[in-house]
Every structure is written in structure tokens, then in C-alpha cells.
C-alpha positions as CSV (number, residue, x, y, z in Angstrom):
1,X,0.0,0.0,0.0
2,X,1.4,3.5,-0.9
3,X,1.6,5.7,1.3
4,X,-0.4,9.2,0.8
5,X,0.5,11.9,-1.1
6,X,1.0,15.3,1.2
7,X,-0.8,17.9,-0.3
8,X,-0.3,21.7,-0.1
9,X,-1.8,24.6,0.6
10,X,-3.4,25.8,-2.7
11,X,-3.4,22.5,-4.0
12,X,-6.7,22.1,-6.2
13,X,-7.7,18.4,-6.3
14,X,-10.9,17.0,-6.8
15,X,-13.0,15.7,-4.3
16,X,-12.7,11.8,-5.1
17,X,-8.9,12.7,-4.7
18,X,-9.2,14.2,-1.2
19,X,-11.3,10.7,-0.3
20,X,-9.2,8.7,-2.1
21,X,-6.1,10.2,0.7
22,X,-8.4,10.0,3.2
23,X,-9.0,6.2,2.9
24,X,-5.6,5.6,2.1
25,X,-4.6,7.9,5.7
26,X,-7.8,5.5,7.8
27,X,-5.9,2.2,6.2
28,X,-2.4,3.5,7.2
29,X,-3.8,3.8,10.9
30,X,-5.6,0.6,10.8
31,X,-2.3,-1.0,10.1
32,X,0.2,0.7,12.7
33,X,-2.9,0.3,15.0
34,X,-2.9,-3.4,14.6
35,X,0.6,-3.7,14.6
36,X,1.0,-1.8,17.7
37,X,-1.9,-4.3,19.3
38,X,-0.4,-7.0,18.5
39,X,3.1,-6.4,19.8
40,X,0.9,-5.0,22.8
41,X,-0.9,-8.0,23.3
42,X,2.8,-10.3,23.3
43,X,3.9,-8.3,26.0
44,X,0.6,-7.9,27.7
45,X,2.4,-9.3,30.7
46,X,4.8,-6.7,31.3
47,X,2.1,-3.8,30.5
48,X,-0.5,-4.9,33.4
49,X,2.6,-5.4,35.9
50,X,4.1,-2.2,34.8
51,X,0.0,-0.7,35.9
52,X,0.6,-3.1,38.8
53,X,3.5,-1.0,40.3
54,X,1.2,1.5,42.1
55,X,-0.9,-1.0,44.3
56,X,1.1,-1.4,48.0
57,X,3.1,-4.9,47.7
58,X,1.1,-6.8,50.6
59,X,-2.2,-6.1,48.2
60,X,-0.7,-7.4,45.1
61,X,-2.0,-11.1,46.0
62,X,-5.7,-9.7,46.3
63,X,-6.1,-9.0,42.9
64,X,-9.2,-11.1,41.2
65,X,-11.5,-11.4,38.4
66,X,-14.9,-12.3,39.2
67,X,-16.8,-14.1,35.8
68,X,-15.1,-16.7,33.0
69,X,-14.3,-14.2,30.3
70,X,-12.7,-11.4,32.4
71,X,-9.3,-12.6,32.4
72,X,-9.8,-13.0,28.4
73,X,-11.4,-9.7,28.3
74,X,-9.8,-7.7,30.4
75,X,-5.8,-8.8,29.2
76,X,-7.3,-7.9,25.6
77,X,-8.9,-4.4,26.8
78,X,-5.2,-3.4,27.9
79,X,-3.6,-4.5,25.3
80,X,-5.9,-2.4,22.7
81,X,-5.1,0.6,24.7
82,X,-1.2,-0.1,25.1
83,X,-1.7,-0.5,21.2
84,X,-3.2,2.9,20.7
85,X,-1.2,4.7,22.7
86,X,1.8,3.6,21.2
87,X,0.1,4.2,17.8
88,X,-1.0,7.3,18.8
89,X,1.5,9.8,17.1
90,X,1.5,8.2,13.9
91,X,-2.8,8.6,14.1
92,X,-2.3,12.1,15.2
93,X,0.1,12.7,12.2
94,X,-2.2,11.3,9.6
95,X,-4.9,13.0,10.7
96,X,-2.5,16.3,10.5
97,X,-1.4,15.7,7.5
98,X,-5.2,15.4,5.7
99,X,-6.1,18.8,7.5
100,X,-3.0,21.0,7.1
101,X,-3.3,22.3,3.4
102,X,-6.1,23.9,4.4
103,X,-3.7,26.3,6.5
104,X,-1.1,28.5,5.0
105,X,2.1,27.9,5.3
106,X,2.9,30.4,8.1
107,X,-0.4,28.5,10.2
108,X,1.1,25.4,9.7
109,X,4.3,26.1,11.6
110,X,2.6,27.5,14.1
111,X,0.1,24.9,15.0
112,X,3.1,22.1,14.2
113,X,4.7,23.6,17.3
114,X,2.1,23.9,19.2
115,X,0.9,20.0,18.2
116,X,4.8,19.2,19.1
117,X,5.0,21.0,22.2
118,X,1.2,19.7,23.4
119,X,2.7,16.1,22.6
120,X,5.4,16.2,25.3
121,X,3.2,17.9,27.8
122,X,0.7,15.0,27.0
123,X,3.4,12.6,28.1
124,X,4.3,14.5,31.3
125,X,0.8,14.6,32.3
126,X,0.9,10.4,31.5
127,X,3.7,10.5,33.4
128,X,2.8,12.9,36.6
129,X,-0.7,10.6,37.0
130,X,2.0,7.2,36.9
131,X,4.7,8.2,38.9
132,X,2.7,10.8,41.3
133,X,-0.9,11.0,41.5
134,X,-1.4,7.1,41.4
135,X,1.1,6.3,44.3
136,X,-0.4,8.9,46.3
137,X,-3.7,8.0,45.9
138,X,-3.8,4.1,45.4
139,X,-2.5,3.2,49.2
140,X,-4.7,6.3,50.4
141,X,-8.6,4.9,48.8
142,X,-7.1,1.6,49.4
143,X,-6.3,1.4,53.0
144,X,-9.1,3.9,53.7
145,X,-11.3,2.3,56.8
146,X,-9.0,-0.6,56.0
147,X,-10.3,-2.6,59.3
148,X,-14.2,-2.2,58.4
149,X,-13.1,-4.1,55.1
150,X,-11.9,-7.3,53.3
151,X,-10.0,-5.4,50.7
152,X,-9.9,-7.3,47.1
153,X,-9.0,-5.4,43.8
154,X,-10.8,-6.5,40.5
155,X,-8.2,-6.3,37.9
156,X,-10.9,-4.6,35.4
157,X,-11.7,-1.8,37.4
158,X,-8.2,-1.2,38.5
159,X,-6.6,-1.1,35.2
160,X,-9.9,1.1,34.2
161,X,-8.9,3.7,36.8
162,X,-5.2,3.2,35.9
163,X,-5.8,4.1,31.9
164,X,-8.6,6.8,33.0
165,X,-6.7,8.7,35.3
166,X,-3.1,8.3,33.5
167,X,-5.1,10.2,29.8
168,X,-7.1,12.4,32.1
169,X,-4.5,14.1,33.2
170,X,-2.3,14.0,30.0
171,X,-5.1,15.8,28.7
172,X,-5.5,18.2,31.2
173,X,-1.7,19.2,31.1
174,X,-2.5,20.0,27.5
175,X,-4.0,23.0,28.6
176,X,-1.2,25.5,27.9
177,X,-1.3,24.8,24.5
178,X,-5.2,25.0,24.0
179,X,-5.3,28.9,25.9
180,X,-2.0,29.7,23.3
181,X,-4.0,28.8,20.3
182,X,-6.9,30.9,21.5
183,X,-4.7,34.3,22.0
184,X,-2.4,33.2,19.1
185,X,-6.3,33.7,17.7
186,X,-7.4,36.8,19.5
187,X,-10.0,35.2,21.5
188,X,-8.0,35.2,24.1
189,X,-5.4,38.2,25.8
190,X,-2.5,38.0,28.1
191,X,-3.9,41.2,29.5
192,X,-7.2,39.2,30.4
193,X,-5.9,35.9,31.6
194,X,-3.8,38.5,34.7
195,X,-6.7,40.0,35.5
196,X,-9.5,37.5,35.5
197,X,-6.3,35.0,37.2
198,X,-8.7,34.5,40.0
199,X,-11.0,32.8,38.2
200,X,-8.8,30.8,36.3
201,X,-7.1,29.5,39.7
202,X,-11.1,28.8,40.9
203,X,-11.1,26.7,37.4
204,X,-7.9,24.7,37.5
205,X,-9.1,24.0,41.2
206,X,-12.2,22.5,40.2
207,X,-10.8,20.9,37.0
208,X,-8.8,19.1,39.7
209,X,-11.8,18.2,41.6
210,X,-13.4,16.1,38.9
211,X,-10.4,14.6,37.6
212,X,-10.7,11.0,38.1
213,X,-10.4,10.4,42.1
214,X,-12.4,12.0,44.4
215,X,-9.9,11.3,47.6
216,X,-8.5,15.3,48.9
217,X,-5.2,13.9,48.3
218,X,-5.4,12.9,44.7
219,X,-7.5,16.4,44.3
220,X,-4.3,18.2,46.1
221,X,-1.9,16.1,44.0
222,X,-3.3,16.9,40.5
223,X,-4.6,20.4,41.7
224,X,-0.5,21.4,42.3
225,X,0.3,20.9,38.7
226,X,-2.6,22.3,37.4
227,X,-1.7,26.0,39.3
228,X,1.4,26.1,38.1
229,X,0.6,25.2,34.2
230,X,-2.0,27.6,34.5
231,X,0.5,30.8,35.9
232,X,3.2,29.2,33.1
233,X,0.7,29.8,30.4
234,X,0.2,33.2,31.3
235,X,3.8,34.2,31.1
236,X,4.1,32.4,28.3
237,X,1.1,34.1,26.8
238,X,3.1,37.6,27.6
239,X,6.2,36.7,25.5
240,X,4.3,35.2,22.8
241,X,2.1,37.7,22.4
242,X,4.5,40.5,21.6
243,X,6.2,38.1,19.4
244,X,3.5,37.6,17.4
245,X,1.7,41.3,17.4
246,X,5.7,42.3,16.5
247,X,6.0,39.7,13.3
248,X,1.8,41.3,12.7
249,X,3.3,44.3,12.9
250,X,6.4,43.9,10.3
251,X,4.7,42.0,7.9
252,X,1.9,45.1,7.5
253,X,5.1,47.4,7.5
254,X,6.9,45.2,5.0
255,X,3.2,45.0,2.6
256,X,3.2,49.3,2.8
257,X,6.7,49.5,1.2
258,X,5.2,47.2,-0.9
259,X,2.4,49.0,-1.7
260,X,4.4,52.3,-2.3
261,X,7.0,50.7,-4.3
262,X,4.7,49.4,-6.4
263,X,2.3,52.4,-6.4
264,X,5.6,54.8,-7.2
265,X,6.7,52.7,-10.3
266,X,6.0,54.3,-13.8
């Protein structure tokens, strides 16, 4: 199978063309997707004990599956998401690559950046939930009342809360990136995220609050981050900001010479 053609900005195609890419771009995921799975699945082993890691040791005997397909089910549930993620940038590049002619060339720097730069925050916020929030807050819900309990884990639901919580707050870091696209598109000012800070603060503290895990520590854990991506963004919105208002600026001084260049000509 070939592998798309990337087309350009201006690029004038007709529409069974633009399908014709698209399939082509759906078929190229399908296949790293079930490559990925498959490697996935052959390790499957090492991926649940890796999500394993977080559970206190004395508690790692007391995981269970409760019906005859679970173990079947469940080993191939992880495995399909191990798969995804891993496939994950080469789906996200496909997918950018059948949307970006429709940006200029100057749009599509920017937004490759900002896709870049949104990437690695997505994997710090995978890895913040995995090596932070989820050993705070696994010992905490799990020896909660400990002595009114027989405490059992059911390997679905764990690894459930595992996968939910790790891409919940991957997501969430991404939000530096989503409030730089909106001033980068005027919706947004760094003048107006300093003085309406309070309620972004109020925000990111409730954001926290219905992140998965409802325990105050989890909260407290993924409410920390959440401040300080929030007072980065605004900084960063500062410098950006008179970056780009200084490029606006220069280009619509360089199109006036233009202009009068052009008008001054015989």
C-alpha cells in the first residue's frame, strides 16, 4: 500500500482525490494500529505489571476477576489501549497531515509547534498521573477504613482507573497549549488571563476536583500541577504575544513599502 501523497496549501484536487487520501490515511492507521496491538498483546504481561506497580506490595496477592471471560477480556482491553497509545502519534500525524493544506504555510508552523510541544506535555501529564498521583492516591482509597473491610482489587476496574486517570491528566496538562492557540487567535489576551487570574485559579481548582479520584489527596496532588501550568501559560502568553503582534506588525510594515513601491513605479 502506498503511502499518501502530502498535499499543499493551494493544492486544487478534486473531491474523489481528497477521499481517495483520506482512505488511504484510515488504512495507514488501521495498520500501525494493529501492529501496535499485536506487539501490545505479546507483552501484555509486562504492560498490566508495569499498571501493577502502584498497588502497595502486601495487596498485590488480592487482585481477582470475578466471571469466565474477564481474564480473556480484560488482558485484551489493555492491550488495545497499550496499542493505541503507542500508535497514537502516527494517528495524530495522519490525521494532521489530511487537514493542514487547508492552513497556509505560516499556520502550519505554528500549529506544528504547538501540536509538538502539546505532545510532550501529553506525556508528562501520563507520566505525573503514573509516577505521582497514582502512588499517592492508590495506598490512600485503598487502606481507607481498611479494618471495616476485606479489601480485594478486581483487575478490570483497577486497570480502568489506571488508563482513565493516567489520559485524564495528560489531557488536562494540554491546557497551555489549547489557551495559546486561543490568543495566538485573539479570542484570548495575556492582558485578560492576569486580570480574571482568579478565576482561572477557581477553574484549574475544580478541573482538579473532577479529575478522576475524588480522595483530597489525589485532588491536592493533581490540583499542584494544574496551578502552576496555568501561571506558566500566562507568562508564556506575555512573550508570545509580543512576538507575534511584532512579526503582525512587520509584515503590515513590509506590505506598505510594498504598496508604495509598487504604487511609485511608472
Amino acid at each position: 500500500m502506498r503511502l499518501p501523497r502530502r498535499l499543499t496549501h493551494g493544492d486544487q484536487v478534486p473531491l474523489t482525490d481528497h477521499l481517495t487520501e483520506l482512505r488511504a490515511r484510515i488504512m495507514v492507521c488501521l495498520a500501525v494500529v494493529a501492529v501496535t496491538f499485536g506487539l501490545a498483546y505479546g507483552f501484555r504481561e509486562e504492560v498490566i505489571n508495569f499498571l501493577y506497580d502502584p498497588i502497595p506490595d502486601d495487596l498485590r496477592d488480592n487482585i481477582i476477576t470475578l466471571s469466565v471471560a474477564e481474564p480473556f477480556l480484560t488482558s485484551l482491553t489493555v492491550s488495545l489501549w497499550a496499542g493505541l497509545a503507542v500508535a497514537l502519534p502516527i494517528v495524530l500525524w495522519q490525521a494532521w497531515a489530511f487537514v493542514a493544506p487547508a492552513f497556509t504555510e505560516a499556520d502550519q508552523r505554528v500549529v506544528s509547534r504547538l501540536v509538538f510541544a502539546g505532545a510532550f506535555l501529553f506525556l508528562g501529564g501520563v507520566a505525573f498521573a503514573y509516577w505521582v498521583v497514582l502512588p499517592a492516591a492508590i495506598p490512600f482509597l485503598l487502606g481507607f477504613d481498611s479494618d471495616l473491610y476485606a479489601i480485594q482489587i478486581r483487575a478490570r476496574d483497577y486497570l480502568s482507573f489506571s488508563w482513565v486517570t493516567m489520559i485524564a491528566v495528560g489531557v488536562v496538562f494540554e491546557l497551555p497549549m489549547v489557551i495559546l492557540g486561543l490568543v495566538r487567535l485573539g479570542i484570548l489576551t495575556a492582558d485578560k488571563l492576569r486580570s480574571n487570574r482568579r478565576i482561572g485559579i477557581v477553574a484549574a481548582v475544580t478541573l482538579a476536583v473532577v479529575l478522576p479520584g475524588v480522595d483530597p489527596v489525589t485532588t491536592i496532588v493533581e490540583a499542584i500541577p494544574l496551578l502552576f501550568l496555568f501561571e506558566m501559560t500566562i507568562w508564556l502568553s506575555v512573550f508570545f504575544e509580543r512576538r507575534w503582534q511584532a512579526a503582525a506588525a512587520r509584515e503590515a510594515a513590509e506590505a506598505e513599502t510594498d504598496g508604495l513601491t509598487g504604487a511609485g513605479e511608472p
